[in-house]
C-alpha positions in Angstrom: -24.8 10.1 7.3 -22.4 6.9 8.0 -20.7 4.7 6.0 -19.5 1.1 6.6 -15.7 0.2 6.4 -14.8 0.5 3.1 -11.3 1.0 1.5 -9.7 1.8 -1.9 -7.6 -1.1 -2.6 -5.5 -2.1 -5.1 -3.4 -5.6 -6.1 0.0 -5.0 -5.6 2.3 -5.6 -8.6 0.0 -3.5 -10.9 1.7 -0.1 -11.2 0.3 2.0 -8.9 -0.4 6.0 -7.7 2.9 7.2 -6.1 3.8 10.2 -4.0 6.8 12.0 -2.8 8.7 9.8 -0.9 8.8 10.8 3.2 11.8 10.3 5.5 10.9 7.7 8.0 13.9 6.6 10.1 12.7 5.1 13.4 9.1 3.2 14.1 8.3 2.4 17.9 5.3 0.0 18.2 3.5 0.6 20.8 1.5 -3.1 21.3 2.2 -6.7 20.4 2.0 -7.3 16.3 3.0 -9.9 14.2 6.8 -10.3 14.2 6.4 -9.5 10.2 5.7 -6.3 11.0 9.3 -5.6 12.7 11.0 -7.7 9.7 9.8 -5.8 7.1 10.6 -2.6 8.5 14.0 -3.5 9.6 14.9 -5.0 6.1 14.1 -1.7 4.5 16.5 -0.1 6.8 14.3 1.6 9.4 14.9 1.1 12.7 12.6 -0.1 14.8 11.6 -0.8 18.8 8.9 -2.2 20.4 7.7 -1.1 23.4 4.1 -2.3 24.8 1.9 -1.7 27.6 3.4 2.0 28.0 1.2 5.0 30.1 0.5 7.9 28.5 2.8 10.0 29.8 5.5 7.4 28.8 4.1 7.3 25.5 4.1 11.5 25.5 8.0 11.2 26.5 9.4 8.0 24.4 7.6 9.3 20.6 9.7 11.9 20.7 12.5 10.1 19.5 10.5 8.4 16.1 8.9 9.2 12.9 6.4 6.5 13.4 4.1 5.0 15.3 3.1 1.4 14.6 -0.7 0.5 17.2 -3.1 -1.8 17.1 -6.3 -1.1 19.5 -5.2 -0.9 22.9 -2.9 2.3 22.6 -5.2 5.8 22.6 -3.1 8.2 20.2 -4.8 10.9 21.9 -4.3 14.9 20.7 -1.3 15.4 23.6 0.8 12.4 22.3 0.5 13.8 18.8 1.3 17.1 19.9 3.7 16.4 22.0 6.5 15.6 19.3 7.3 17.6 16.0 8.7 14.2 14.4 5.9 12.3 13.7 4.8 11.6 10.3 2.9 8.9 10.3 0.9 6.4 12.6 -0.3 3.1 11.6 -2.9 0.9 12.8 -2.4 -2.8 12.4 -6.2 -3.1 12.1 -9.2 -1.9 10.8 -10.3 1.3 12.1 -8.5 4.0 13.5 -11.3 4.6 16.4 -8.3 4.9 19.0 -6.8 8.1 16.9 -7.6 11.2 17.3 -7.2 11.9 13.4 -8.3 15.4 13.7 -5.0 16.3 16.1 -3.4 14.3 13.5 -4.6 15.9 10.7 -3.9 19.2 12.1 -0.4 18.3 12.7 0.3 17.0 9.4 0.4 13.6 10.0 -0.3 10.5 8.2 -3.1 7.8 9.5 -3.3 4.9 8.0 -5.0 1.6 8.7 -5.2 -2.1 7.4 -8.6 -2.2 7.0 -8.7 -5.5 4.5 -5.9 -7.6 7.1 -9.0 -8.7 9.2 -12.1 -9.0 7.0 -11.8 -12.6 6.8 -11.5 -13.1 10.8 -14.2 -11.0 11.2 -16.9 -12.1 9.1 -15.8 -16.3 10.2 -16.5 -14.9 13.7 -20.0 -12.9 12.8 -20.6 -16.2 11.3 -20.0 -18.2 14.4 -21.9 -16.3 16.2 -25.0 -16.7 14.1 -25.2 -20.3 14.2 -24.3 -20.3 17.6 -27.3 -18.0 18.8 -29.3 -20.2 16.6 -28.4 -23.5 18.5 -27.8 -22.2 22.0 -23.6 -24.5 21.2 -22.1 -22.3 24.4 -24.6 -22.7 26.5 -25.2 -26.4 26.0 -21.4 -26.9 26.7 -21.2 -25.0 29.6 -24.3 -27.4 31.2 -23.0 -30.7 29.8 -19.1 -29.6 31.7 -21.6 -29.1 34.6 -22.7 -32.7 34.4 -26.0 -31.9 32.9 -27.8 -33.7 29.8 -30.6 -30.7 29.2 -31.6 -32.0 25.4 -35.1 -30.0 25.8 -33.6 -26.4 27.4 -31.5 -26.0 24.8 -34.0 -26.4 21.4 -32.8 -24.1 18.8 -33.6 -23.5 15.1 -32.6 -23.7 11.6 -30.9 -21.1 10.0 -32.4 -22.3 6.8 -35.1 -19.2 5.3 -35.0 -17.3 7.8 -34.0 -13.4 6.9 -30.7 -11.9 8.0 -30.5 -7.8 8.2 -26.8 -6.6 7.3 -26.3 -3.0 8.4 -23.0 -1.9 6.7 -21.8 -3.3 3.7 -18.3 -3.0 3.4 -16.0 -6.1 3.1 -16.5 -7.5 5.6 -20.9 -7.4 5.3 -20.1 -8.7 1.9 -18.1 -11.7 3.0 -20.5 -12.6 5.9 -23.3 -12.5 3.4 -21.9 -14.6 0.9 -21.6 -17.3 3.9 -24.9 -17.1 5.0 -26.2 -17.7 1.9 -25.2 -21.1 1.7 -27.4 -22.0 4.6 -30.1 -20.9 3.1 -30.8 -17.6 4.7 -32.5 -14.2 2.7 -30.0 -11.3 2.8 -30.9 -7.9 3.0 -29.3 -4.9 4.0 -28.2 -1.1 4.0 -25.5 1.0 3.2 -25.7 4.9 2.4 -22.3 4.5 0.4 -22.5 0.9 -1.4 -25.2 1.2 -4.6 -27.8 -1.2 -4.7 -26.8 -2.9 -7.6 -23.4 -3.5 -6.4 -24.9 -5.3 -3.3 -27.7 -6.8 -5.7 -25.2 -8.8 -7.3 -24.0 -10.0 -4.4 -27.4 -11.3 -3.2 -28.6 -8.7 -0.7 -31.3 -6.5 -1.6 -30.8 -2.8 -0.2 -33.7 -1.4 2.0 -34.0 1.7 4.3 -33.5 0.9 8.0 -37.3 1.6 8.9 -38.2 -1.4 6.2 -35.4 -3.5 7.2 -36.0 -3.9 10.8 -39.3 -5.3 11.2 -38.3 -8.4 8.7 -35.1 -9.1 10.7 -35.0 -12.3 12.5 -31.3 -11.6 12.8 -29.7 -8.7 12.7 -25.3 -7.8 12.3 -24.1 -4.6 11.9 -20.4 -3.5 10.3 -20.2 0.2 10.3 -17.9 2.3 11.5 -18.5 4.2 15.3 -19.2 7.9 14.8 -22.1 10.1 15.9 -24.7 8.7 13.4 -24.1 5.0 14.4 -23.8 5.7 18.5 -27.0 3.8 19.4 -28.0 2.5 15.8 -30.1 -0.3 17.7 -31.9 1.2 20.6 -35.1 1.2 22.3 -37.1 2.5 19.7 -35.2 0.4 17.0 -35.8 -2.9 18.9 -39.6 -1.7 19.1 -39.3 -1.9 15.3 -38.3 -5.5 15.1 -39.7 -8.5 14.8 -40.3 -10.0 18.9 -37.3 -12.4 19.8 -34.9 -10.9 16.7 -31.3 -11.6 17.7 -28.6 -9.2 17.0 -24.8 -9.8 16.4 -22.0 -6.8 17.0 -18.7 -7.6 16.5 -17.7 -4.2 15.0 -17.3 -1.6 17.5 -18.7 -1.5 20.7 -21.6 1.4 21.4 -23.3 0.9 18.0 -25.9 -1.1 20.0 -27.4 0.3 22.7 -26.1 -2.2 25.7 -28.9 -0.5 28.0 -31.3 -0.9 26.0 -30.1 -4.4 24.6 -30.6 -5.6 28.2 -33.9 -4.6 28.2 -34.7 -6.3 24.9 -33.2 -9.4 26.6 -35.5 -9.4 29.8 -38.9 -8.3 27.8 -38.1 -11.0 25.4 -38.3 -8.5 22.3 -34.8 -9.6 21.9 -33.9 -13.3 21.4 -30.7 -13.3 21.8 -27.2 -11.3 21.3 -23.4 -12.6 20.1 -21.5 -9.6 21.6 -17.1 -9.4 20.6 -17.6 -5.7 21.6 -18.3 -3.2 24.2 -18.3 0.2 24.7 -16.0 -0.4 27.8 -13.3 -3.4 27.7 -13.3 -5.4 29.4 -16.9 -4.5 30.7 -17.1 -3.3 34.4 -20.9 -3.7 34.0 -21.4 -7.6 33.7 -24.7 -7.5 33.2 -24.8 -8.5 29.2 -22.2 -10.8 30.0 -24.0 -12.8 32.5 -26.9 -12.9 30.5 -28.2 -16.4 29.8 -29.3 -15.8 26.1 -26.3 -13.5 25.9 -22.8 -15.3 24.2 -19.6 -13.0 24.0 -15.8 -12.9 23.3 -13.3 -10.7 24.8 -12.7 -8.3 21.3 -11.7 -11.6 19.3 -12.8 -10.5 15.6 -9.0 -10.2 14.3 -7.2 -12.7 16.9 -6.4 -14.9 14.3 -2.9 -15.7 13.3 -3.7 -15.1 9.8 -5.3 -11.9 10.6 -2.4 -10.4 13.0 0.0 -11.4 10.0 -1.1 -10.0 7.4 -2.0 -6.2 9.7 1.6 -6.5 11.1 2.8 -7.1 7.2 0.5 -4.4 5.7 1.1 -1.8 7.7 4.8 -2.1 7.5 4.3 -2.7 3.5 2.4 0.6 3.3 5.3 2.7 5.6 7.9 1.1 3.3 5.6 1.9 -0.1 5.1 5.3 1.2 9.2 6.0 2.2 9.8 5.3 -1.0 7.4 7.1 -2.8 4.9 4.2 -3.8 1.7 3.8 -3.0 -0.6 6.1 -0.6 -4.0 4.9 -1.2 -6.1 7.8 -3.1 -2.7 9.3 -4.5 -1.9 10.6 -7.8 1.3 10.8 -9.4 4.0 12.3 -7.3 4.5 14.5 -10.3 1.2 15.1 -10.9 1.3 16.0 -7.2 3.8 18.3 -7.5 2.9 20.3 -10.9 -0.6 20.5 -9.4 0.9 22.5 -5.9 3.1 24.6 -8.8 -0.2 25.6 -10.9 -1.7 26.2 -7.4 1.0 28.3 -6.5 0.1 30.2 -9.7 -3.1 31.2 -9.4 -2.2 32.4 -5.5 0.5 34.6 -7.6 -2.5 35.8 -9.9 -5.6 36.4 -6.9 -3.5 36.7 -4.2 -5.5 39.9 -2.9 -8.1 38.4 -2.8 -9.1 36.6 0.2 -12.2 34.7 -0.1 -12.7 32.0 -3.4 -14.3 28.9 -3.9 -11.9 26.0 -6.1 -12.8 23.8 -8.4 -10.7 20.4 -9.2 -10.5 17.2 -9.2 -10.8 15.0 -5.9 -8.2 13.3 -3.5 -4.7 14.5 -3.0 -5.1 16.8 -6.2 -6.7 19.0 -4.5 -4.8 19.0 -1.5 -1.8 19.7 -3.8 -4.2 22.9 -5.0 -4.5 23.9 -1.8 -1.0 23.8 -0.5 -0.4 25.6 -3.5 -2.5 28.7 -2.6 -2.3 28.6 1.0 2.1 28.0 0.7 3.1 31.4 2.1 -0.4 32.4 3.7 0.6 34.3 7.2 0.5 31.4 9.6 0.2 28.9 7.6 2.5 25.5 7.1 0.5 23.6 4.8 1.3 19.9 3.8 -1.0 17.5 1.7 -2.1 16.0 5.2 -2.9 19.3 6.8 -4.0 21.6 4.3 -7.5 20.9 4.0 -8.4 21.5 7.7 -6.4 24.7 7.3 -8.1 25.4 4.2 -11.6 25.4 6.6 -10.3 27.0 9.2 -9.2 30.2 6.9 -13.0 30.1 5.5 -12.0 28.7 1.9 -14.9 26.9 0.5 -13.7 23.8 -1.7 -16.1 21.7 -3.8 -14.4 18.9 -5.3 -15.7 17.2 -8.8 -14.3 14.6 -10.7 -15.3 13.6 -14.4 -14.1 11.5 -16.8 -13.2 13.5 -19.7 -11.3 14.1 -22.8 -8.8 16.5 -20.5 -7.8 13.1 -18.1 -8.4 10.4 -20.8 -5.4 12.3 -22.8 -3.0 12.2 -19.3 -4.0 16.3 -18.7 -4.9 18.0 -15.5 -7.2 20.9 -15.4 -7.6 23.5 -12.0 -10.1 26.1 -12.6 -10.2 29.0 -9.6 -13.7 31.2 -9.5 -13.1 34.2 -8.0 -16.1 36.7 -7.5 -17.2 35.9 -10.8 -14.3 35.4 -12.6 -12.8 32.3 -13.5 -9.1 31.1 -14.0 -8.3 27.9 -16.0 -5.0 25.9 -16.0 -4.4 22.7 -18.0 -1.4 20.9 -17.6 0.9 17.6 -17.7 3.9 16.2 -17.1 6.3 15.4 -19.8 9.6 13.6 -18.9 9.1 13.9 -15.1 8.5 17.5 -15.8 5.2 19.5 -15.0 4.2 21.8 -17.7 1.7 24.3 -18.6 -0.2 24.3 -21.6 -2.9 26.6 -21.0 -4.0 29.6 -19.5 -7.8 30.5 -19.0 -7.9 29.9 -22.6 -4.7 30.9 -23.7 -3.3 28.0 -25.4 0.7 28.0 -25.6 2.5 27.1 -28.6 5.0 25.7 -26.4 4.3 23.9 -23.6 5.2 26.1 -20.4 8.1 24.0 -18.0 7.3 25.1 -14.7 10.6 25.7 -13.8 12.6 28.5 -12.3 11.7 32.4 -12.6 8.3 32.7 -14.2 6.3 36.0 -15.0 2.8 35.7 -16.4 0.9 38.3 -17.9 -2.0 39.2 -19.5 -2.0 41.4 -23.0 -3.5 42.5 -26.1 -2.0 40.7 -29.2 0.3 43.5 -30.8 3.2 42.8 -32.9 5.6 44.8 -30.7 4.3 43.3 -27.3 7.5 41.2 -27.0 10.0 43.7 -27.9 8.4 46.5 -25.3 8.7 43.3 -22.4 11.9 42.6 -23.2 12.8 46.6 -23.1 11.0 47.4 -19.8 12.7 43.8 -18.0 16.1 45.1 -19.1 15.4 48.2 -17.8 15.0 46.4 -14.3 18.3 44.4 -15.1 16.0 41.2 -15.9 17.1 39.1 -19.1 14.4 37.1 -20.9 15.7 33.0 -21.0 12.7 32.1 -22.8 9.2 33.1 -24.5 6.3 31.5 -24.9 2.6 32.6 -26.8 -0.4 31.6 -27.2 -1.5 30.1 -30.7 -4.7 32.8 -30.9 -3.4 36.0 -32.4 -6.4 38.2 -31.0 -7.6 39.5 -27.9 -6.4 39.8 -24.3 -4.4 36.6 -24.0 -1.3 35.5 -21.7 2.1 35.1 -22.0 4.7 33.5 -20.1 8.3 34.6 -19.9 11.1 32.8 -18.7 13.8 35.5 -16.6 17.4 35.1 -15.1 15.9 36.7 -11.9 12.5 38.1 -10.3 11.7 41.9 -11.2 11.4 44.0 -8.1 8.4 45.9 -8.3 5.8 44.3 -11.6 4.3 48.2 -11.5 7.1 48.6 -14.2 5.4 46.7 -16.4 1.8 48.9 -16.5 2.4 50.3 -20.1 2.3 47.2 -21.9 0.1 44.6 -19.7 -3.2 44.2 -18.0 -2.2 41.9 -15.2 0.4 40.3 -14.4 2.5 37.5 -11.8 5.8 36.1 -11.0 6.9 33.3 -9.1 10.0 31.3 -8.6 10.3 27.8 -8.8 
C-alpha cells in the first residue's frame, strides 16, 4: 500500500493544536535556503549557522553542537549523523519529502522530522505541466535544431493536448493542482490514490480507477507518490506492456518510481512516446542514456527551484521550529494539556496492570496515543520514552496498539476517554482539563462526584460501597503515617466501585491496605 504526498494543514491565525513547548537553542543548516529561513529563526532568538556542502564525517562532528538541523535534498541525515549527537531534537526539511532521512534512526532517537510539504506544490505541478505540453509539441527539441541553424517544420509535428486522456497516479496536492490545469486544455482526468476517496477527487474532475484499468487508456501518464517499496518500479516493463503504444510518461516526483531500464526500452520499441524526466534514481545521472535520448526532455531536479518555492520552505520550516519552541502548532497534535493529562491517565493504568506484561490499548489516534503510551511504558526497564519515540518502542516491547477515533458525545463535550483491555478485562478512564488542569472524572465506570485533579500523591482503589469504607482507609493510612488531603467517590452507592484519595506522601507497602480493598494503586504526580 502507498500513498501520495499528502499533509494535514491548517491556515495559520485560526487557533490551533499545541504541544509542550521544546528547547531549541542553535539550528545549523546544512544547504543553501532562502535567507527567510535564517531571519525567522534568528528573530525568535535562536541562533543559527549555516554551513553547506559538508562530508559526512564533518556533518557527524559539527551537529553535535545544535538542537536542529535545517536540509533541503542534498544532505543524507543518515542513522550515524543522528546518532552521533544526544542534542538533536528536531530536523527539518525545507521541502517536500523527507526521502534523505533516515526517520526510523530518528524516530528511535526521539527526534522530530518535519517537512514543508505544501512550500512547493505550486512549482511542481507548473513544471509537470510544462513538461506535458512540451512532450506534446517536441518545444526543446525544435530549439535545440533551430540554434543549430536548422528549419525542421516536418520533424518536429506534434499534437493537441485537447481530449486526449491524462493518467494521474497520486493525488495529493500537487496531482490535484496539475489536474485542475490540464483541464483547461481540454484533457480527460483520471487517476488513483489508495488514500484520497473517489468523491473527493470526483469533485475535482478525475475519476478514480484501479491501476490495471487506468493504464491502458493513458495517452499520458504523471505520477506524484511518495518513493517507498510499493512505488520502486511503479512503471516497469510489464506496466508499459499495459499501456496504450507511444503513451508518454512524466516523473518529476522522485526518481526510481519509473523504471529508467525499462523506460529506455519503452523509448527504443516505441511502446513509449516520449518521457519529461526532473528525476533520477542517481543525480546527476552517470548513466546518460535517458538523457541523451531524442524523445527524452529532462531537468536537473528543478520541481521546487523557484524563488517562490525556496521562500516559502525556508519560511515554513523555520515558522514550524518557532511554532513548535513555543508550544504551537505540531501538525496532528492535541492540546498540550490534553497531552499531558493523557500521559498522567496512562501512567495510571501502568500503576493498576503493571504486572502484566502483554495488553492491547484502545484510544484515540495521533499524539494521544503516544501520550498513552509514554504513560505506560514511563519507568519500563530500559525504556526512555518520548511522544516521538514511544511508538517504535511500544513495537519493539511486543505491545499491540490499535488506534480508533470516533466522533462522539465523550469528544463533542471536550472529554477524553483511554480504555486498556487486559486479558479480558477492561479499564476505562474519562477525563478533561479544567483551568489548565487535567482531571479525572471516571473510572471503569465509577463516576466521581468530584472531578479527580491529577495532581500530586494519588492512591486508587477498588471497594465495596460500605458506610465505614472511608473511616477504615483513613485508619490503616494513619497507621502508615499517611494523612488523607482529600476524598473523592463515586456517585453509585452499590457494588465494587473506586475511590480516589488524595495523601501528604506515598504508603510504603499498599499490602496494608488488604482488609478493606480489592485492588488498589498509587502514583505521584
Amino acid at each position: 500500500m502507498w500513498m501520495a504526498e499528502h499533509v494535514v494543514t491548517s491556515e495559520r491565525g485560526r487557533k490551533e493544536p499545541k504541544m509542550a513547548p521544546i528547547t531549541i537553542r542553535s539550528v545549523l543548516i546544512s544547504e543553501s535556503v532562502d535567507p527567510r529561513c535564517r531571519a525567522v529563526l534568528e528573530e525568535n532568538g535562536i541562533r543559527v549557522t549555516e554551513r553547506p556542502n559538508m562530508k559526512t564525517e564533518e556533518l557527524m562532528a559539527e551537529i553535535q553542537n545544535y538542537d536542529g538541523l535545517v536540509v533541503r535534498s542534498a544532505t543524507k541525515v543518515t542513522a550515524d549523523i543522528i546518532n552521533a549527537t544526544d542534542n538533536l531534537k528536531i530536523i527539518g526539511r525545507a521541502g517536500t519529502g523527507v526521502d534523505n532521512v533516515d526517520v526510523d534512526a530518528a524516530t528511535k532517537k526521539g527526534v522530530i522530522v518535519m517537512n514543508t510539504p505544501s512550500g512547493n506544490t505550486i512549482s511542481a505541478a507548473e513544471l509537470t505541466c510544462i513538461m506535458l505540453m512540451n512532450l506534446s509539441r517536441n518545444v526543446p527539441q525544435a530549439t535545440m535544431s533551430m540554434k543549430q541553424g536548422n528549419w525542421d517544420r516536418k520533424k518536429f509535428m506534434g499534437s493537441e493536448l485537447f481530449g486526449k486522456v491524462l493518467g494521474i497516479v497520486g493525488l495529493g496536492r500537487i496531482g490535484k493542482e496539475v489536474a485542475s490545469r490540464m483541464q483547461s486544455f481540454g484533457m480527460k482526468t483520471i487517476g488513483y490514490d489508495p488514500i484520497t476517496p473517489p468523491e473527493v477527487s470526483a469533485s475535482w474532475g478525475v475519476e478514480q480507477m484501479s491501476l490495471e484499468k487506468l493504464w491502458p487508456q493513458c495517452d499520458y501518464i504523471t505520477v506524484h507518490t511518495p518513493l517507498m517499496p510499493s512505488t520502486v518500479g511503479l512503471l516497469s516493463d510489464e506496466t508499459f506492456a499495459l499501456c496504450k503504444r507511444g503513451v508518454k510518461v512524466v516523473n518529476c516526483a522522485r526518481g526510481g518510481i519509473i523504471d529508467e531500464a525499462a523506460l529506455l526500452r519503452a523509448l527504443e520499441s516505441g511502446q513509449c512516446g516520449g518521457a519529461g524526466l526532473d528525476v533520477f534514481v542517481e543525480e546527476p545521472p552517470k548513466d546518460r542514456s535517458l538523457v541523451n535520448h531524442p524523445n527524452v526532455i529532462s531537468c536537473p531536479h528543478l520541481g521546487a527551484s523557484t524563488k517562490e518555492a525556496q521562500a516559502r520552505c525556508g519560511e515554513d520550516i523555520a515558522l514550524q521550529i518557532v511554532d513548535m519552541v513555543k508550544g504551537k502548532n505540531l501538525i496532528g497534535a492535541v492540546s498540550q494539556t490534553v497531552v499531558l493529562s493523557a500521559a498522567l491517565w496512562g501512567k495510571f493504568e501502568m500503576m493498576l496492570i503493571n504486572e502484566i506484561k502483554k495488553y492491547s490499548m484502545k484510544t484515540s489516534t495521533g499524539f494521544m496515543t503516544s501520550a498513552v503510551l509514554v504513560g505506560l511504558l514511563d519507568g519500563e526497564s530500559g525504556c526512555c520514552p518520548n511522544l516521538i519515540n514511544v511508538l517504535s518502542l511500544a513495537k519493539e516491547c511486543g505491545i499491540m496498539v490499535n488506534q480508533s477515533h470516533s466522533a462522539s458525545n465523550v469528544a463533542a463535550e471536550g472529554l477524553c476517554q483511554v480504555e486498556v483491555g487486559v486479558n479480558g478485562c477492561s479499564y476505562k478512564a474519562i477525563g478533561s482539563v479544567r483551568g489548565g488542569v487535567p482531571v479525572l472524572l471516571e473510572l471503569s465506570d465509577s463516576v466521581f462526584r468530584q472531578p479527580v485533579t491529577l495532581n500530586g500523591n494519588l492512591l486508587f482503589f477498588k471497594a465495596s460501597a460500605d458506610p465505614q469504607l472511608l473511616t477504615s482507609v483513613i485508619g490503616l493510612l494513619a497507621a502508615e503515617g499517611v494523612e488523607v488531603e482529600s476524598f473523592s467517590g463515586p456517585a453509585d452507592r452499590a457494588g465494587d466501585l473506586w475511590y480516589c484519595v488524595g495523601m501528604s506522601s506515598l504508603i510504603k507497602d499498599l499490602n496494608a491496605l488488604k482488609p478493606v480493598v480489592k485492588h488498589a494503586a498509587q502514583l505521584s504526580i
